[in-house]
ROSE-4610 file (N, C-alpha, C; in Angstrom, 1 decimal, always signed):
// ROSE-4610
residu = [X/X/X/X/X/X/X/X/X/X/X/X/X/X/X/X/X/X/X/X/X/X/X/X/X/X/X/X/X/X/X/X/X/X/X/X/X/X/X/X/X/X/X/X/X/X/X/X/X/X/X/X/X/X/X/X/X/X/X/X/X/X/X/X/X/X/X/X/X/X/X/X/X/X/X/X/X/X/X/X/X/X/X/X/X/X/X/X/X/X/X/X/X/X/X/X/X/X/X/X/X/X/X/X/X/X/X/X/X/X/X/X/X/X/X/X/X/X/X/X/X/X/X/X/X/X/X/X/X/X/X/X/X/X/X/X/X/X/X/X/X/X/X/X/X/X/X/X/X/X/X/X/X/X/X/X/X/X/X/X/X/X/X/X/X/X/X/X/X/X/X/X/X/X/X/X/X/X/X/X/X/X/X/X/X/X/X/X/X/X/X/X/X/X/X/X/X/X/X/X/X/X/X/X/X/X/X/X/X/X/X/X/X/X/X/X/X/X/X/X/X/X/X/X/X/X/X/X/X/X/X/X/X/X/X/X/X/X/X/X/X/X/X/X/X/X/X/X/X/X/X/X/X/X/X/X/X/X/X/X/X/X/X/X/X/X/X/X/X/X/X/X/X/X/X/X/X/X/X/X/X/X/X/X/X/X/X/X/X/X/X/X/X/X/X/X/X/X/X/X/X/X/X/X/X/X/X/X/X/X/X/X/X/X/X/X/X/X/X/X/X/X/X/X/X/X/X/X/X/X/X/X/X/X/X/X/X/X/X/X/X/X/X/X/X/X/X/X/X/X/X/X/X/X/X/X/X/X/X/X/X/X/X/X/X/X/X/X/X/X/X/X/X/X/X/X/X/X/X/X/X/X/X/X/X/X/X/X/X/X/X/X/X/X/X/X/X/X/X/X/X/X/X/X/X/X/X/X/X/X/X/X/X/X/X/X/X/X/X/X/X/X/X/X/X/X/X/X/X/X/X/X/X/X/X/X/X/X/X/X/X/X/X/X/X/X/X/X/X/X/X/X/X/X/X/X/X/X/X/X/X/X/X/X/X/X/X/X/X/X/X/X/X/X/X/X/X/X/X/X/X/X/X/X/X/X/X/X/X/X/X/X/X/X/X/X/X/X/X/X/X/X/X/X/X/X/X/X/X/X/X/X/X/X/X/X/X/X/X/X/X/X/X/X/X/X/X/X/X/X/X/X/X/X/X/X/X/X/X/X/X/X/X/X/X/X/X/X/X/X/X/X/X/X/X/X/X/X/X/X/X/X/X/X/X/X/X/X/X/X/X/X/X/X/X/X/X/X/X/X/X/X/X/X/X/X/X/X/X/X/X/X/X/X/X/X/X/X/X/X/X/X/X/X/X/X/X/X/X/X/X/X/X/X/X/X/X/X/X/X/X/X/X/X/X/X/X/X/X/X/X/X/X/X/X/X/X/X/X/X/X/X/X/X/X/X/X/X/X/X/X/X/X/X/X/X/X/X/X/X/X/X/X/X/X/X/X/X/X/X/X/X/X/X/X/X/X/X/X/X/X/X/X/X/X/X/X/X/X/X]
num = [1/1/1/2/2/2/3/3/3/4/4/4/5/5/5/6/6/6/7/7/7/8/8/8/9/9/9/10/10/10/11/11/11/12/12/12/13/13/13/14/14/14/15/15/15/16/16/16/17/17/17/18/18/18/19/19/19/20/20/20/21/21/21/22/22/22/23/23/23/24/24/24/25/25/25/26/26/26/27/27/27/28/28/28/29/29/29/30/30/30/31/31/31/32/32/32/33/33/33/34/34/34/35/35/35/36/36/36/37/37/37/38/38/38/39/39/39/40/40/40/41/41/41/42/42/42/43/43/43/44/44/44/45/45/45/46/46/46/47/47/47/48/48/48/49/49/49/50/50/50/51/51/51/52/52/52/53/53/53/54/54/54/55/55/55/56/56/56/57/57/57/58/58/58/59/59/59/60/60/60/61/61/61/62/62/62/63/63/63/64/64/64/65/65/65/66/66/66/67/67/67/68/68/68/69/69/69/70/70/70/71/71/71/72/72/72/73/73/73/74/74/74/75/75/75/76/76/76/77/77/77/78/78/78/79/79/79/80/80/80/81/81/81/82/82/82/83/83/83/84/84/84/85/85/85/86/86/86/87/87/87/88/88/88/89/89/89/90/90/90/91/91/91/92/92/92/93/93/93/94/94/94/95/95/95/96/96/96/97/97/97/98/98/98/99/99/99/100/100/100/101/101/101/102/102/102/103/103/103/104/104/104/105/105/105/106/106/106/107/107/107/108/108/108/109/109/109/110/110/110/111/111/111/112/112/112/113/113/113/114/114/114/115/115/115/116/116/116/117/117/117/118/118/118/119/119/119/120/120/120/121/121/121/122/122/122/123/123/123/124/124/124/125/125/125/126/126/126/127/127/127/128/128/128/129/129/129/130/130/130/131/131/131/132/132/132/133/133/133/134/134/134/135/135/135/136/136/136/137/137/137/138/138/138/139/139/139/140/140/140/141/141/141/142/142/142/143/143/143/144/144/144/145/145/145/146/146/146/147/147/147/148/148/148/149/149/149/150/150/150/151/151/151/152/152/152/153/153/153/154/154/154/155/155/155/156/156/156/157/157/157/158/158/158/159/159/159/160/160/160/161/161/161/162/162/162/163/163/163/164/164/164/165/165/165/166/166/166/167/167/167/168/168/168/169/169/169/170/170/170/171/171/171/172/172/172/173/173/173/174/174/174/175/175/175/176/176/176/177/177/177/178/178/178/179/179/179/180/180/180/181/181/181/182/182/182/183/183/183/184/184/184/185/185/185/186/186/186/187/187/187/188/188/188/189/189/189/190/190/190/191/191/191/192/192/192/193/193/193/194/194/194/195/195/195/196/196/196/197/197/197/198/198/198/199/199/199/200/200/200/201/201/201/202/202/202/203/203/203/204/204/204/205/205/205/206/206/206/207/207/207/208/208/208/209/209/209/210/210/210/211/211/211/212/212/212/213/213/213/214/214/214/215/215/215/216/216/216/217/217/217/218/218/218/219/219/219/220/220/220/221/221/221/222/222/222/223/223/223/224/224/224/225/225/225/226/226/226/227/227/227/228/228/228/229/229/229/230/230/230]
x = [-78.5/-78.3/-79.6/-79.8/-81.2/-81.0/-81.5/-81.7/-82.9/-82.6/-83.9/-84.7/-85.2/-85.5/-86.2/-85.7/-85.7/-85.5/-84.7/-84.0/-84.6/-85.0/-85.4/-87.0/-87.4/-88.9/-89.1/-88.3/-88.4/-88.9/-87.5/-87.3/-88.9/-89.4/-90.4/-91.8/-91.7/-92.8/-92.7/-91.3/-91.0/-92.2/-92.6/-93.3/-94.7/-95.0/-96.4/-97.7/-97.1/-98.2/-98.5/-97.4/-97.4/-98.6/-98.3/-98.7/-100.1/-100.5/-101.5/-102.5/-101.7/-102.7/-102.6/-101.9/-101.7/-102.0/-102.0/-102.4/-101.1/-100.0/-98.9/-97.9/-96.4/-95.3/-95.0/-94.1/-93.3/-92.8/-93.0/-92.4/-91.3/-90.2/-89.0/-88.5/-87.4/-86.9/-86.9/-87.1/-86.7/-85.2/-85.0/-83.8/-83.5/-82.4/-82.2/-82.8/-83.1/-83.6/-82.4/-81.1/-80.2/-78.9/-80.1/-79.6/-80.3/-79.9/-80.2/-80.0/-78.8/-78.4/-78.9/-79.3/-79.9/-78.6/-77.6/-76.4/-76.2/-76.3/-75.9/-77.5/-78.5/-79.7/-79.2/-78.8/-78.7/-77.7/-76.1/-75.5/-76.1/-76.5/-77.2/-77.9/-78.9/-79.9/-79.6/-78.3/-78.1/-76.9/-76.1/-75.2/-75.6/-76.3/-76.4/-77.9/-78.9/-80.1/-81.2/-82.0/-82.5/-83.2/-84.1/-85.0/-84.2/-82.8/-82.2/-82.6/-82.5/-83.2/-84.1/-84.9/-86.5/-85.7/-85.3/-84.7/-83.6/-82.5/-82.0/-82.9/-83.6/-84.5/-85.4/-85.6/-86.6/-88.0/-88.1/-89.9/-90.1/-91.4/-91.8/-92.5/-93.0/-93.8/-92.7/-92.7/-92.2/-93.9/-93.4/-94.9/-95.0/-94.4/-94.4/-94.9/-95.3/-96.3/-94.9/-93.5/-92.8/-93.2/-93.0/-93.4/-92.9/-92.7/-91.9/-92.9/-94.0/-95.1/-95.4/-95.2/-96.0/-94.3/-93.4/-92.5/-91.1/-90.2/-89.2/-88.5/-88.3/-87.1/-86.7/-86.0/-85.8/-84.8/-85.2/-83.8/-82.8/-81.6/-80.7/-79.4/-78.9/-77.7/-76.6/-75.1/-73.8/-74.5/-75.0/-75.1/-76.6/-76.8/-77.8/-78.2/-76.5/-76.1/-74.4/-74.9/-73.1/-73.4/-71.8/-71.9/-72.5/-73.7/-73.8/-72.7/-71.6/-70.8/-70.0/-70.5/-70.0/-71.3/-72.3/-73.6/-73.6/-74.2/-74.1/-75.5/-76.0/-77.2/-77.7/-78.8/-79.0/-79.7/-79.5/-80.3/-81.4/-81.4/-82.2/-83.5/-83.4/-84.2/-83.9/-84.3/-84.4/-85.5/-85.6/-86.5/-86.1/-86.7/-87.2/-88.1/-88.1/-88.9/-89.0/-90.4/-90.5/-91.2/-91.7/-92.2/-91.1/-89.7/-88.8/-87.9/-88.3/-87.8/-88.5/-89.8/-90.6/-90.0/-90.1/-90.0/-90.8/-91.9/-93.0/-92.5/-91.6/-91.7/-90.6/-89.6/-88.3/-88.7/-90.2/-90.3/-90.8/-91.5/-92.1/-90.6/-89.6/-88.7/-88.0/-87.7/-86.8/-87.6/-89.2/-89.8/-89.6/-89.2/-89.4/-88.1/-87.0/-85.7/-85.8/-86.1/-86.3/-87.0/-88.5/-89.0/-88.6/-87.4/-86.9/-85.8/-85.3/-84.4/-82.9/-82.6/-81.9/-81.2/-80.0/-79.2/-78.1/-77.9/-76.9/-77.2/-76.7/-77.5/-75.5/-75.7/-75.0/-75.6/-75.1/-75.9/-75.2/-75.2/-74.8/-75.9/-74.7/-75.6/-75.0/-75.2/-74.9/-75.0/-75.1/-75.3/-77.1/-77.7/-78.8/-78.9/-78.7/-78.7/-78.1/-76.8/-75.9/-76.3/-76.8/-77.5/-78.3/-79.3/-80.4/-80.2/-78.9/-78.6/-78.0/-77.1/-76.5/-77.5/-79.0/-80.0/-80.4/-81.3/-81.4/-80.6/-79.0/-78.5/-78.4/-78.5/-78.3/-79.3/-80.9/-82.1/-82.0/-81.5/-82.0/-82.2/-82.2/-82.2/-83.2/-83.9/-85.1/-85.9/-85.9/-86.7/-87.1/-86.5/-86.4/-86.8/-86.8/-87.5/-88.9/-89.4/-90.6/-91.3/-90.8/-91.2/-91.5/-90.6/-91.2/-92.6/-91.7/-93.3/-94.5/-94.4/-96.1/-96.2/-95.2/-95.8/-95.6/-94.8/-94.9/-93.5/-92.8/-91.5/-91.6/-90.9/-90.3/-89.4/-89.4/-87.9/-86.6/-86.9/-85.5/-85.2/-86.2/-86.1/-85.4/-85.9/-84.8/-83.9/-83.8/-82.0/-81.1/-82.0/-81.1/-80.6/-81.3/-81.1/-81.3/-80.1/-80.0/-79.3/-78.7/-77.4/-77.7/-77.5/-77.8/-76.0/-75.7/-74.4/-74.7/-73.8/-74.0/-72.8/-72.5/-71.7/-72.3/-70.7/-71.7/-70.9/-71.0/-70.6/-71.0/-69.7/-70.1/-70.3/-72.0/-72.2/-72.4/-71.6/-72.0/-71.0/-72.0/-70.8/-70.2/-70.5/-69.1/-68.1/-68.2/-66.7/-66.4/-67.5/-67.1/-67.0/-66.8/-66.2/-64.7/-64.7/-63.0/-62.6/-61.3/-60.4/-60.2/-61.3/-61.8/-61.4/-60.5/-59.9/-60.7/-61.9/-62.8/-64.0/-65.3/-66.2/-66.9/-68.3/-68.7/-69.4/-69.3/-70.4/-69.6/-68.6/-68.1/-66.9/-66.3/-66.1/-67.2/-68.0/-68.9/-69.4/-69.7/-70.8/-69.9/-67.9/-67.3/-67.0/-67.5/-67.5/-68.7/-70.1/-71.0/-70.9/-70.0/-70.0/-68.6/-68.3/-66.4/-67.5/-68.4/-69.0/-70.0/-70.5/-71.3/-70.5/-69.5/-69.0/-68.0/-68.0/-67.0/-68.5/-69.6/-70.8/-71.2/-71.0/-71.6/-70.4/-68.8/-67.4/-68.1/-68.9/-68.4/-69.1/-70.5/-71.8/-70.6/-70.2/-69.3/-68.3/-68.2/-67.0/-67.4/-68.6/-69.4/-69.7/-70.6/-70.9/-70.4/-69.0/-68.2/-68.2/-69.0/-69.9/-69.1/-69.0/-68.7/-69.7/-69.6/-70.8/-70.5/-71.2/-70.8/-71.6/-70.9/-71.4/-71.2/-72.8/-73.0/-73.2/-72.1/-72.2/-72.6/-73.1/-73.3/-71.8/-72.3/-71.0/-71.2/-72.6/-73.1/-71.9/-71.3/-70.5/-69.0/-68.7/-67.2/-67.5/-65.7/-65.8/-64.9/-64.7/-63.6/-64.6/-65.8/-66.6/-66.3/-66.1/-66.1/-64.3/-63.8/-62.6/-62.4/-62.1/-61.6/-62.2/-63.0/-64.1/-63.4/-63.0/-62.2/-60.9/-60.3/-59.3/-59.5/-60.2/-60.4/-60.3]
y = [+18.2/+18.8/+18.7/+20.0/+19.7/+19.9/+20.2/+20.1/+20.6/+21.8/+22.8/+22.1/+21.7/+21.3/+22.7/+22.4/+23.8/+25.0/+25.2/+26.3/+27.3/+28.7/+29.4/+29.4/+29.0/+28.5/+27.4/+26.6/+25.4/+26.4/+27.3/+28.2/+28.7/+29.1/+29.8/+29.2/+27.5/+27.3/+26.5/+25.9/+25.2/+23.9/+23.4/+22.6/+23.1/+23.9/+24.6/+23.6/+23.1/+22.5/+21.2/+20.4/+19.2/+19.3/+20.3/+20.5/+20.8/+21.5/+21.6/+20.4/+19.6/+18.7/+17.1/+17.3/+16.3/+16.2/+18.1/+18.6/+18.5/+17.8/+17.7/+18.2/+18.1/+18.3/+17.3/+17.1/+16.0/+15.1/+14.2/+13.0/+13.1/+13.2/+12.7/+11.5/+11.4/+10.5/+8.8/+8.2/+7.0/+6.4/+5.9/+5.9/+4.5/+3.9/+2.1/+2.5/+1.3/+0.1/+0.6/+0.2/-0.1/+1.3/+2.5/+3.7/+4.2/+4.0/+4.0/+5.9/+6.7/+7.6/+8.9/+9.9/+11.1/+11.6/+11.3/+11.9/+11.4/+9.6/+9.2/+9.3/+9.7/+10.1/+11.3/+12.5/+13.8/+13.6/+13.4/+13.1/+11.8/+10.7/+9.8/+10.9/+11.2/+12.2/+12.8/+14.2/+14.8/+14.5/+13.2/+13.0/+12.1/+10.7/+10.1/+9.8/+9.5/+9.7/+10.8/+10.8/+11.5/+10.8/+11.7/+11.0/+11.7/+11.1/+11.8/+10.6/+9.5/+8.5/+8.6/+8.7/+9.6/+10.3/+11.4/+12.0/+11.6/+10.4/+9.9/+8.7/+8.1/+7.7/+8.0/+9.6/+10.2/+9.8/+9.0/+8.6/+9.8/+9.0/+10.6/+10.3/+8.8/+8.3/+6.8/+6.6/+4.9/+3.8/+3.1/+2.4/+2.3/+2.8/+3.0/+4.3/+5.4/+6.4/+7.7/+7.8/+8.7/+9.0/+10.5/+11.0/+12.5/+12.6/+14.4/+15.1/+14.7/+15.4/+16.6/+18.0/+18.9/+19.1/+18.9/+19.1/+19.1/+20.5/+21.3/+21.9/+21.5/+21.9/+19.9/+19.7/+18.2/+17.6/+16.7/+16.3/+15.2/+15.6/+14.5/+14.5/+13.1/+12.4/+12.7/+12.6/+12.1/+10.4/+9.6/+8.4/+8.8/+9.6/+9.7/+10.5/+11.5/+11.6/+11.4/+10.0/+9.5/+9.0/+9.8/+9.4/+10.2/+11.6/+12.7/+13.3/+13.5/+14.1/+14.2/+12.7/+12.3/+12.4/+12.9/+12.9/+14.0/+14.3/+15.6/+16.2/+17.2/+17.8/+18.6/+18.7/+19.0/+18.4/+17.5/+16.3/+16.9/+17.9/+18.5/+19.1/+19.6/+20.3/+21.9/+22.8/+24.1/+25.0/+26.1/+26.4/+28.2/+28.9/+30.2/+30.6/+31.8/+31.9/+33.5/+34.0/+35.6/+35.6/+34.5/+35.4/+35.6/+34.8/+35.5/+36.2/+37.1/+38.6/+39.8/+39.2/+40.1/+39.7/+41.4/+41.6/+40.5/+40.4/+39.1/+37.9/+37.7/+36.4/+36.0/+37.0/+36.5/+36.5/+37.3/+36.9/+35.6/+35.1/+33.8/+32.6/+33.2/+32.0/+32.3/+33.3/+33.4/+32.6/+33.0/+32.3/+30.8/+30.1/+28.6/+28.3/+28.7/+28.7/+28.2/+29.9/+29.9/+28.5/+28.3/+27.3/+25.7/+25.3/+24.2/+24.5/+25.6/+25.5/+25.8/+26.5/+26.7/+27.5/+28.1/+29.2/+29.4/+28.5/+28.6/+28.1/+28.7/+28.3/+28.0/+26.8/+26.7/+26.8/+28.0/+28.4/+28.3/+27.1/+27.2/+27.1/+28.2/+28.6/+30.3/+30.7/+31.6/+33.2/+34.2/+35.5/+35.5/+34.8/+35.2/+34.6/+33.4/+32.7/+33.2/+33.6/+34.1/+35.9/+36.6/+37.5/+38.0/+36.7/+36.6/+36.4/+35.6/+35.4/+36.4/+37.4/+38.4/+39.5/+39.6/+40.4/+39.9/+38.5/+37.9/+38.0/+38.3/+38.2/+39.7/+40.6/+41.8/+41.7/+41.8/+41.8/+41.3/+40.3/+39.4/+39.5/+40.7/+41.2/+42.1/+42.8/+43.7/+41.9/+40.9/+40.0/+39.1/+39.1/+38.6/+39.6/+40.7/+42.0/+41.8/+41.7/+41.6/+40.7/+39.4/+37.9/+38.0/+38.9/+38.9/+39.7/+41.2/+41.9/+40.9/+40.1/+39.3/+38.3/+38.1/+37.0/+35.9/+35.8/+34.1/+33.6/+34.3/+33.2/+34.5/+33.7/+33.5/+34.4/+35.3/+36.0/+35.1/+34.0/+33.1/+32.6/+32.5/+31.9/+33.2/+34.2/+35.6/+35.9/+35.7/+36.1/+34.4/+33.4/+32.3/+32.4/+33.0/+33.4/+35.1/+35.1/+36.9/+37.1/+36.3/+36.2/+34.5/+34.8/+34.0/+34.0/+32.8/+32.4/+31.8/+32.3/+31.6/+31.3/+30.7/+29.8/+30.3/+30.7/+30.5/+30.3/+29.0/+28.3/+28.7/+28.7/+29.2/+28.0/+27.9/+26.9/+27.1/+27.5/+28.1/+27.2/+27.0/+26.4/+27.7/+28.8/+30.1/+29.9/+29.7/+30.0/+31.2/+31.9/+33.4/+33.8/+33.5/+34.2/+34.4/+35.7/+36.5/+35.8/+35.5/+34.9/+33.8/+32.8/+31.5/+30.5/+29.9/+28.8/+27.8/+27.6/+26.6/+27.0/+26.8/+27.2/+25.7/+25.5/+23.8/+24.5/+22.8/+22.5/+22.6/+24.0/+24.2/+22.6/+22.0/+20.7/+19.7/+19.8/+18.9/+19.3/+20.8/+21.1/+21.4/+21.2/+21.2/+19.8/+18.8/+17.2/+16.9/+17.6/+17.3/+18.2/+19.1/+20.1/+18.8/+18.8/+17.7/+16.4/+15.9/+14.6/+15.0/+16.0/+16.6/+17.2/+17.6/+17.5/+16.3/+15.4/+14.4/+13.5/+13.5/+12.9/+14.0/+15.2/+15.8/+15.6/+15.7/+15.3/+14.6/+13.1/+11.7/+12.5/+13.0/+13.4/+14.2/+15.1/+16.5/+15.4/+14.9/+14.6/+13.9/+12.8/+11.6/+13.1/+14.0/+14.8/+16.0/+15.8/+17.0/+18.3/+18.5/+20.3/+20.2/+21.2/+22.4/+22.8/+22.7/+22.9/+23.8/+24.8/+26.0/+25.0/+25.1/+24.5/+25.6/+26.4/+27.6/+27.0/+27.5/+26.8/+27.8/+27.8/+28.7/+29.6/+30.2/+30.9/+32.4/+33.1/+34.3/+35.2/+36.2/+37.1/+36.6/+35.5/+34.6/+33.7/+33.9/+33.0/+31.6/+31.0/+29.8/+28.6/+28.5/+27.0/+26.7/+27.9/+28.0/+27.8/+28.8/+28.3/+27.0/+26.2/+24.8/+24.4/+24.3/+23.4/+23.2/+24.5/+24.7/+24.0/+24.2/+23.4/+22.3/+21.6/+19.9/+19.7]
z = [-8.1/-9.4/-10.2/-11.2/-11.7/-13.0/-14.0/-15.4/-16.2/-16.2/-16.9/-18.3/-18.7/-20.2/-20.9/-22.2/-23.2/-22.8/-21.9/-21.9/-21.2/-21.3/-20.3/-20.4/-21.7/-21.5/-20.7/-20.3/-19.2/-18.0/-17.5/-16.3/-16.1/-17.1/-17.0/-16.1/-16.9/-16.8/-15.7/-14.9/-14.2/-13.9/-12.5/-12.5/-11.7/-12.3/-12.3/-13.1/-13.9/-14.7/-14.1/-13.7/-13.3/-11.6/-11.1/-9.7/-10.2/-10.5/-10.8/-11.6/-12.0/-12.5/-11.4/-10.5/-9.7/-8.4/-8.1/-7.4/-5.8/-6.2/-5.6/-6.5/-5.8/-6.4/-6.6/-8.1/-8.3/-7.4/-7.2/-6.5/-6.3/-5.0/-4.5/-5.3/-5.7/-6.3/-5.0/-5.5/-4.5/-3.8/-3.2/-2.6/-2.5/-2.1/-2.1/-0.4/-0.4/+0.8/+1.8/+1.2/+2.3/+2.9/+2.2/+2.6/+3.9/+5.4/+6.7/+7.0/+7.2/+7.8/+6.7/+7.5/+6.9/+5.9/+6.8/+5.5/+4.2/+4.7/+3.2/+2.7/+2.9/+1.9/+1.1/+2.1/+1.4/+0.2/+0.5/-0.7/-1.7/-1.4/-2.7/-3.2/-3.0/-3.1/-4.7/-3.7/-4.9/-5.8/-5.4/-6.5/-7.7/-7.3/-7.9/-8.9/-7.9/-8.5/-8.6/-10.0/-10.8/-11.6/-12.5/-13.6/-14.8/-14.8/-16.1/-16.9/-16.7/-17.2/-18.5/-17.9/-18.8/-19.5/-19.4/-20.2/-21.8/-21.1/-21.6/-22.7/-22.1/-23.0/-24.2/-23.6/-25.0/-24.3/-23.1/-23.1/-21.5/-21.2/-20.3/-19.3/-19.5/-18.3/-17.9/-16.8/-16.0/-15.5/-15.8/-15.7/-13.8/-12.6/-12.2/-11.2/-12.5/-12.4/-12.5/-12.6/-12.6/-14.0/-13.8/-15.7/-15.7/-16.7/-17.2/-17.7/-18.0/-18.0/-17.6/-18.0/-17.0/-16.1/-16.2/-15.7/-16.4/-16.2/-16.7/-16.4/-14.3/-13.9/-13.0/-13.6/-13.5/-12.8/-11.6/-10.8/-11.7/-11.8/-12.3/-11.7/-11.5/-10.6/-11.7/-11.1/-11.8/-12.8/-11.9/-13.2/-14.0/-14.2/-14.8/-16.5/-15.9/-17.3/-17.5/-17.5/-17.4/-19.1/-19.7/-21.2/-22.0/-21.3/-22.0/-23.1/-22.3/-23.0/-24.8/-24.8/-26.1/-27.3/-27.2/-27.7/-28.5/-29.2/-30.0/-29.9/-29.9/-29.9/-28.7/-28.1/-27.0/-26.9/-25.7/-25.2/-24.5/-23.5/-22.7/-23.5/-24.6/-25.7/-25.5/-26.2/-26.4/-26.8/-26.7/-26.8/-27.0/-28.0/-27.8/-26.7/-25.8/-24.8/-24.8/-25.6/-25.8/-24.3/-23.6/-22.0/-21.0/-21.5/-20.0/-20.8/-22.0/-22.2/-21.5/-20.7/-20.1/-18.7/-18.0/-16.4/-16.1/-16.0/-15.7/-15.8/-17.1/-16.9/-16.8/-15.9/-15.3/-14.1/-13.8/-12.3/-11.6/-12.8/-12.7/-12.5/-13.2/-13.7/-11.9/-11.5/-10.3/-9.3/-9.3/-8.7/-8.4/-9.7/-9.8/-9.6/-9.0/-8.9/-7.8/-6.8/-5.4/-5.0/-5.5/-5.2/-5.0/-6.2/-6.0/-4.9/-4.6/-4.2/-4.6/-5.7/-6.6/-6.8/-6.4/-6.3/-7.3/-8.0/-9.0/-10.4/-11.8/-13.0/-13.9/-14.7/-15.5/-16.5/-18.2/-18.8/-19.8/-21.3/-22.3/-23.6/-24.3/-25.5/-26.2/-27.0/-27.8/-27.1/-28.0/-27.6/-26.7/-27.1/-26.6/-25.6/-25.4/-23.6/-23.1/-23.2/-22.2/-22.0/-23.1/-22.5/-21.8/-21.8/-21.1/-19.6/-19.6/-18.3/-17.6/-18.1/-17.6/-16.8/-18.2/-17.7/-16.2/-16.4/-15.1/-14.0/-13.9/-13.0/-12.7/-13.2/-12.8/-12.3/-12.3/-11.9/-10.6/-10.3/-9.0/-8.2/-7.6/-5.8/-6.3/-7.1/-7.4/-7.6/-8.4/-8.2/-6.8/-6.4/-4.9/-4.3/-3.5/-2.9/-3.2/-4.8/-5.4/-4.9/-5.2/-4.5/-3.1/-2.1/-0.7/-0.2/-1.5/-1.1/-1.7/-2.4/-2.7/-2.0/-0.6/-0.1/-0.9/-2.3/-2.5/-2.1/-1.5/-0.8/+0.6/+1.5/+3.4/+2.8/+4.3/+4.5/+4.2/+5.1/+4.8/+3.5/+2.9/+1.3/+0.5/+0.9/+0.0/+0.9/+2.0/+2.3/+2.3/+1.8/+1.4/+0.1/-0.6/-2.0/-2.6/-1.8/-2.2/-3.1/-3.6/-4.8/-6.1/-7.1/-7.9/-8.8/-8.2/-8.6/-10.5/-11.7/-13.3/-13.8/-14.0/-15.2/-16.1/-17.6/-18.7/-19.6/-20.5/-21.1/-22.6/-23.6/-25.0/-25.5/-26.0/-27.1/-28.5/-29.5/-30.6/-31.7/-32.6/-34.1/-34.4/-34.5/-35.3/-34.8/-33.5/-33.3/-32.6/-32.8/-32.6/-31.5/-30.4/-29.1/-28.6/-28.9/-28.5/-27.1/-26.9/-25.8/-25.4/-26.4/-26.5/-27.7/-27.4/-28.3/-29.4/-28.3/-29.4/-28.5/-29.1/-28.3/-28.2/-27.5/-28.0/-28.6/-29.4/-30.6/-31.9/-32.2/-33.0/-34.1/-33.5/-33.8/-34.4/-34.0/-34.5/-35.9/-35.7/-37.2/-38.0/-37.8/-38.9/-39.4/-38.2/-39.0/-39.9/-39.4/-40.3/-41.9/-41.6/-42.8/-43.6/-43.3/-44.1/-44.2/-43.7/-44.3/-45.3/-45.2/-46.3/-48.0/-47.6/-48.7/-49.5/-48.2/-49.2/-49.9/-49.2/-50.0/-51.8/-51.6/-52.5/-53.8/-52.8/-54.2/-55.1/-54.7/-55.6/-56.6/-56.2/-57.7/-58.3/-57.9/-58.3/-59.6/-59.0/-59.7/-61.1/-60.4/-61.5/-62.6/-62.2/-63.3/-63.7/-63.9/-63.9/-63.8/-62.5/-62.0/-60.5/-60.4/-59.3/-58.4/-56.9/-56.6/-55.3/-55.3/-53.9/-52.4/-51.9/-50.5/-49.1/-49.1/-48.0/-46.7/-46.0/-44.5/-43.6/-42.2/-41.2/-40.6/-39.9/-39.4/-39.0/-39.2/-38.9/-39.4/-38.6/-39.1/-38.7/-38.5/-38.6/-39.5/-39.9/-41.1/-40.8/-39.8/-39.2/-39.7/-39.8/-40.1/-41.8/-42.5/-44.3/-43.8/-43.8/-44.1/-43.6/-42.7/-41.7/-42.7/-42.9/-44.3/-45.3/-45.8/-47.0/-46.9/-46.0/-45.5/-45.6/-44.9/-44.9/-46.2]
């Protein structure tokens, strides 16, 4: 399992930078001592360990020389982001990315896919991630065709990845996606909007004024009303 950081500008830049300054690829993750048989490597491998760690932490280097440095498509285990779930924000980070609105620079991103090995994309986030992704996925067998004619991936590497399997997950505070009960995120930025106003009441009240409180919500209105409600 891997872990893009900031989003499709991660995809973009994958671990191009890191290679280049190290002149290798990122380091294999390490493995216990008392893992003997190729199988139980492959599943440890990809279930449990990763440098979600780093991640989790906020730092970037291990005094043992592991570092996120220069690297943005990231291996992480089940215990690595155990307890993510309850966190609010994007841990991973985000990012606008005007180069993988370019043919170019979705070819770079399919490239760094292929390269790790990567056939499948879980994709949360609003109208524009998930657009992005639909574009991407229509494209993918014209990007892959392209990739062979340049010689930078094997025949086997584009007929291993002739199809790019996405998930896509609505992350938005509006609310606004039709057939969809609750989207994420939306719960949370109506707790921070209901703690914001029970902070602004007491003044309201202490100085007997009225105070308009403008919340987000683009062209839905469920974050103002629920608010209003609260």
């Amino acid at each position: 399992m891997w872990v893009v950081r900031e989003g499709y500008e991660g995809l973009v830049r994958g671990n191009t930078e890191y290679s280049q300054t190290h002149g290798v690829d990122p380091p294999a993750v390490p493995l216990k001592d008392d893992v003997v048989s190729q199988d139980e490597k492959a599943v440890i491998n990809n279930l449990r360990f990763g440098d979600g760690s780093l991640l989790r932490d906020g730092a970037c280097d291990y005094a043992g020389g592991r570092t996120l440095n220069g690297r943005y498509i990231v291996r992480v285990g089940f215990d690595d982001v155990r307890g993510w779930f309850s966190e609010g924000g994007t841990l991973i980070g985000t990012a606008r990315s005007k180069t993988f609105r370019t043919p170019e620079g979705r070819l770079i991103a399919a490239y760094n896919l292929i390269k790790e090995g990567i056939d499948a994309l879980v994709v949360c986030g609003g109208d524009g991630s998930l657009t992005g992704a639909d574009v991407f996925r229509a494209e993918w067998p014209s990007l892959v065709a392209e990739l062979l004619a340049q010689s930078k991936i094997t025949e086997a590497q584009a007929k291993e990845h002739a199809h790019l399997r996405i998930v896509g997950l609505v992350g938005s505070i509006d609310n606004d996606m039709s057939m969809t009960h609750m989207t994420i995120g939306a719960p949370t930025a109506l707790h921070r909007v209901c703690e914001a106003m029970d902070n602004i009441n007491s003044t309201a009240f202490s100085h007997s004024r009225a105070f308009v409180l403008e919340v987000m919500g683009r062209h839905c209105g469920w974050l103002a009303l629920l608010a209003g409600l609260a």
